[in-house]
C-alpha positions as CSV (number, residue, x, y, z in Angstrom):
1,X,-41.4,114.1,-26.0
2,X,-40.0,113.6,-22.9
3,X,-39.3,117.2,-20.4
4,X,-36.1,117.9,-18.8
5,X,-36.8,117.1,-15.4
6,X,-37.8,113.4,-16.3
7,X,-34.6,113.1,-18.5
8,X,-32.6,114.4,-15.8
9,X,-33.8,112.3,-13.4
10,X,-33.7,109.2,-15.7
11,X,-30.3,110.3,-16.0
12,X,-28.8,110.5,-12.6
13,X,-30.8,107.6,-11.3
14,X,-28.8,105.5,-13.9
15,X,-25.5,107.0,-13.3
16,X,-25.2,107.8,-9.5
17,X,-28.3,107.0,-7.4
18,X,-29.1,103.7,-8.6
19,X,-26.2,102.9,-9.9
20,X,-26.0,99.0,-10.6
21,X,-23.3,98.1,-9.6
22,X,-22.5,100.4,-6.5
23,X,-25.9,100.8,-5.1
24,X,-27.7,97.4,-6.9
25,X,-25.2,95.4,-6.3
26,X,-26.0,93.7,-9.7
27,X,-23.7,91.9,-12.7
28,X,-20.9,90.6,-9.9
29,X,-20.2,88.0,-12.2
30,X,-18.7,90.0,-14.9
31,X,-17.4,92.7,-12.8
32,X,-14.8,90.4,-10.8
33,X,-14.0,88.2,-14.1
34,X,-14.0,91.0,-16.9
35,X,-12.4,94.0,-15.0
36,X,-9.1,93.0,-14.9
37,X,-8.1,96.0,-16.8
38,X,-10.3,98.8,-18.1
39,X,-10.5,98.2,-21.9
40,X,-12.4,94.9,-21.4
41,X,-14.8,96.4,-18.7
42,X,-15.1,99.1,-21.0
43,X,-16.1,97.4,-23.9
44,X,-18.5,94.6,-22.4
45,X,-20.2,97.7,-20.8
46,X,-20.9,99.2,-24.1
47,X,-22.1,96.1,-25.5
48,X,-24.7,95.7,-22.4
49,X,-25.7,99.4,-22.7
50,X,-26.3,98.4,-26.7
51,X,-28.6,95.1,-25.5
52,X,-30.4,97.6,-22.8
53,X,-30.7,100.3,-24.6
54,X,-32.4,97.8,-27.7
55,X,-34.3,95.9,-25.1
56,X,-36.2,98.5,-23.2
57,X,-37.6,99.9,-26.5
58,X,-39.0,96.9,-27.2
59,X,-40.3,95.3,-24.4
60,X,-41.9,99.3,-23.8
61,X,-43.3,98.6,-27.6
62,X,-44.7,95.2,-26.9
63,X,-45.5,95.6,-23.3
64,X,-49.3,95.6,-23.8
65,X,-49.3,92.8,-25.8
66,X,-47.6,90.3,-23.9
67,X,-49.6,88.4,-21.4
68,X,-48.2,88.8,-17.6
69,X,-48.2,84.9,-17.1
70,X,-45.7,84.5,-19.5
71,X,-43.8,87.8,-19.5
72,X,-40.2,86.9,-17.9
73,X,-40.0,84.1,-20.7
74,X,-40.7,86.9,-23.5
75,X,-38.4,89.4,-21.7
76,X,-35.7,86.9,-21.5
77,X,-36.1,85.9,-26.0
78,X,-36.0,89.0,-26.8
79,X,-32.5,90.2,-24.6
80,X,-31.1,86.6,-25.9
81,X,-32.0,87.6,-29.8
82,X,-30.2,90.7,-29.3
83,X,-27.2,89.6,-27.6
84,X,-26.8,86.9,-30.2
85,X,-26.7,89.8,-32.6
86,X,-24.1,91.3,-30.2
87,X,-22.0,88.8,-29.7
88,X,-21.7,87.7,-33.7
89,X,-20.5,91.4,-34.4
90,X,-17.9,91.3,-31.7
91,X,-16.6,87.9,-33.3
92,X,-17.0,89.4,-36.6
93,X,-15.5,92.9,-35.9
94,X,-13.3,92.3,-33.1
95,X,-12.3,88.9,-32.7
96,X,-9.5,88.8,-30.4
97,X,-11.3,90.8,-28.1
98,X,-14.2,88.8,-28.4
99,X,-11.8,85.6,-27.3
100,X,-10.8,87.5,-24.3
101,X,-14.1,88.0,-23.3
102,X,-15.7,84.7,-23.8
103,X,-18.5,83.8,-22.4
104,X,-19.2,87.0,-20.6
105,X,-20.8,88.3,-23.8
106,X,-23.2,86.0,-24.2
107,X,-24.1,85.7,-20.2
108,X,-25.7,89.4,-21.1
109,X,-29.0,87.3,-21.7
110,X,-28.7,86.5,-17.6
111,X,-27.3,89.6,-16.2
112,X,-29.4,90.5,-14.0
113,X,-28.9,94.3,-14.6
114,X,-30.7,93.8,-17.8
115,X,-33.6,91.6,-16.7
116,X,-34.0,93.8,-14.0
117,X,-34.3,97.3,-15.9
118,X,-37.2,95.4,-18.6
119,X,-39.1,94.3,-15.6
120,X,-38.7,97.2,-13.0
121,X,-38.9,100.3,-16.0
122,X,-39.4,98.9,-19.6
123,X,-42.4,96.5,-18.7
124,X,-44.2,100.1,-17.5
125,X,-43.5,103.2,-19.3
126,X,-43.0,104.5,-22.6
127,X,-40.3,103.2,-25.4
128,X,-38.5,106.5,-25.1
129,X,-38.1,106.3,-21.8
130,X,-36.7,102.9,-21.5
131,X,-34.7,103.3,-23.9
132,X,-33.0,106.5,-22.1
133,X,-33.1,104.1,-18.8
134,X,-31.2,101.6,-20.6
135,X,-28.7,103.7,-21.6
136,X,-28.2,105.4,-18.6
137,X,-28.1,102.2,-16.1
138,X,-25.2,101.0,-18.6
139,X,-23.6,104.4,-18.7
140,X,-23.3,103.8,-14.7
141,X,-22.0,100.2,-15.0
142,X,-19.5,101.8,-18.0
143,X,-18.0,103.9,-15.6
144,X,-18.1,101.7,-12.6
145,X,-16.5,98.7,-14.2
146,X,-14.1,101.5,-16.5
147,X,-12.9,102.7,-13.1
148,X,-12.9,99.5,-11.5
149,X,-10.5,97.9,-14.5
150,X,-8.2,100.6,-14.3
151,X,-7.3,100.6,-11.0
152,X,-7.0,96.6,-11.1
153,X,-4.5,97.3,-13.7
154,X,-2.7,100.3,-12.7
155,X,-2.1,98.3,-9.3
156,X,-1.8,95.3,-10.9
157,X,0.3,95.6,-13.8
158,X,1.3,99.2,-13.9
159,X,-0.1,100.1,-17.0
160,X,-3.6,101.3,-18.4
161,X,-5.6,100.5,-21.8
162,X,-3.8,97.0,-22.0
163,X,-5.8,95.4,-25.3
164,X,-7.0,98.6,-26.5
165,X,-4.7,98.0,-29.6
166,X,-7.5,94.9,-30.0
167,X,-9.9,97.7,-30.6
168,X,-7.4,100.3,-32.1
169,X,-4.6,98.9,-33.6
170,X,-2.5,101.6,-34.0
171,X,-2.9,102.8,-30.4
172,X,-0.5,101.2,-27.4
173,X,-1.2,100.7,-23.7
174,X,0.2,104.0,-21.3
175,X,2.6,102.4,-19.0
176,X,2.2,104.9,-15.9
177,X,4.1,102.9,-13.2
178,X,8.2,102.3,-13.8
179,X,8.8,99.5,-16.3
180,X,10.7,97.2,-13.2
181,X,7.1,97.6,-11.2
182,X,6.8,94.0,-9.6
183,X,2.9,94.5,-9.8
184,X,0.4,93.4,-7.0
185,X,-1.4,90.2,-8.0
186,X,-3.9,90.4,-5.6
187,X,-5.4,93.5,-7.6
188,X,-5.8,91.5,-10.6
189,X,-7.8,88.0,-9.1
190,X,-11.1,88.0,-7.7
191,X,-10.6,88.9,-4.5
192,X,-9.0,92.0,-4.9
193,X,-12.0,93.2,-7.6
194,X,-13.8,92.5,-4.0
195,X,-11.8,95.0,-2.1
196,X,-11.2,97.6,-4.4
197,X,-15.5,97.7,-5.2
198,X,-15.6,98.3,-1.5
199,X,-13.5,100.8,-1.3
200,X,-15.7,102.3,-4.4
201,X,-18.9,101.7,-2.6
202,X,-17.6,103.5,0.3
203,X,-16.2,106.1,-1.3
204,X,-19.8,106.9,-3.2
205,X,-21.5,106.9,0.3
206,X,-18.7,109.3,1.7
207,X,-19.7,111.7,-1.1
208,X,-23.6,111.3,-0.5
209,X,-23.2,111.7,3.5
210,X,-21.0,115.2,2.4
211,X,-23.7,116.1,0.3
212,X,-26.5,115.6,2.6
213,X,-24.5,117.4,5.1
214,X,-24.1,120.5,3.1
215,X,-27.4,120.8,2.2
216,X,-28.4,120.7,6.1
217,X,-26.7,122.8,6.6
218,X,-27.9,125.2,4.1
219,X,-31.4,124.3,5.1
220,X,-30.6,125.0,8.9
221,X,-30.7,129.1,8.4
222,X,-33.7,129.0,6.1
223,X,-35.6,127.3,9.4
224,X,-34.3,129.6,12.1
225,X,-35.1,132.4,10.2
226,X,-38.7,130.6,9.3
């Protein structure tokens, strides 16, 4: 069993303070290429979570029987077996989706976010707990890139959930912006992905210097009266 303080903190070190992709700086690659609107981001988040999530509990399962010499070479077979069982599900159960995406499915096996978390967590501490640090260090890549694609395509385009009738058919993309909305194309290439995760790396160190502020100044009585 694992107690609530560890699964807390297992949780918000994933999420917020070790977020991957704001704090890490980790998985550029598919951020800039994939995020150009939120669905894809979304759903290439989900299947790295699933490879994570499936990798740490192994690799914490077989940790003390793989030999440290050759340990990266293990880590890196057993991510690339289970993102080959990833990537033929996406082609079998969502094909056009799967197109989109391309090779970024299959570059799971060198994302660094992954191969990170099996050496840095997996490689040293129980399968439950790499299995909830998996999840969580995708969960904060999920909402990074999620948030990431939708303003790219709000900006860009105008719209949000473009291609989530590739997932759900029956559902349509929300067009929030007026239907003559020229667009910005800079949002949607690489270099805006760039200027828009600054502004979201900014933004999360804004909120951390507020916090830390607050709590001085809560602490501040509690000394003078010490």
């Amino acid at each position: 069993m694992i107690e609530r303080d560890e699964f807390r903190s297992i949780a918000e070190n994933g999420v917020w303070k070790q977020n991957t992709s704001l704090i890490q700086i980790l998985g550029l690659c598919p951020l800039l290429a994939v995020t150009t609107n939120m669905v894809n981001g979304v759903m290439l988040s989900l299947a790295t979570i699933l490879v994570m999530a499936l990798s740490g509990v192994a690799v914490a399962s077989l940790r003390n029987f793989i030999p440290h010499e050759i340990r990266i070479p293990v880590f890196i077979l057993i991510v690339a077996a289970l993102v080959t069982v990833v990537d033929l599900l996406f082609n079998a159960k969502l094909h056009e989706l799967y197109v989109i995406l391309g090779i970024f499915i299959p570059l799971i096996v060198t994302n660094c976010i992954v191969l990170a978390r099996v050496e840095a967590y997996a490689a040293k501490n129980p399968p439950l707990q790499a299995t909830l640090d998996g999840i969580f260090m995708g969960v904060g890549m999920l909402w990074t890139l999620a948030l990431l694609g939708g303003l790219r395509e709000l900006i860009g385009a105008g719209t949000l959930f473009s291609g989530i009738d590739l997932v759900f058919p029956d559902l349509k993309p929300l067009q929030l912006l007026p239907a003559d909305y020229p667009g910005l194309l800079l949002a949607i290439l690489p270099p805006g992905a760039f200027i828009l995760l600054g502004c979201l790396i900014a933004w999360k160190n804004w909120v951390e210097a507020r916090a830390a502020a607050r709590q001085q100044r809560r602490a501040a009585p509690v000394a003078a009266g010490g």
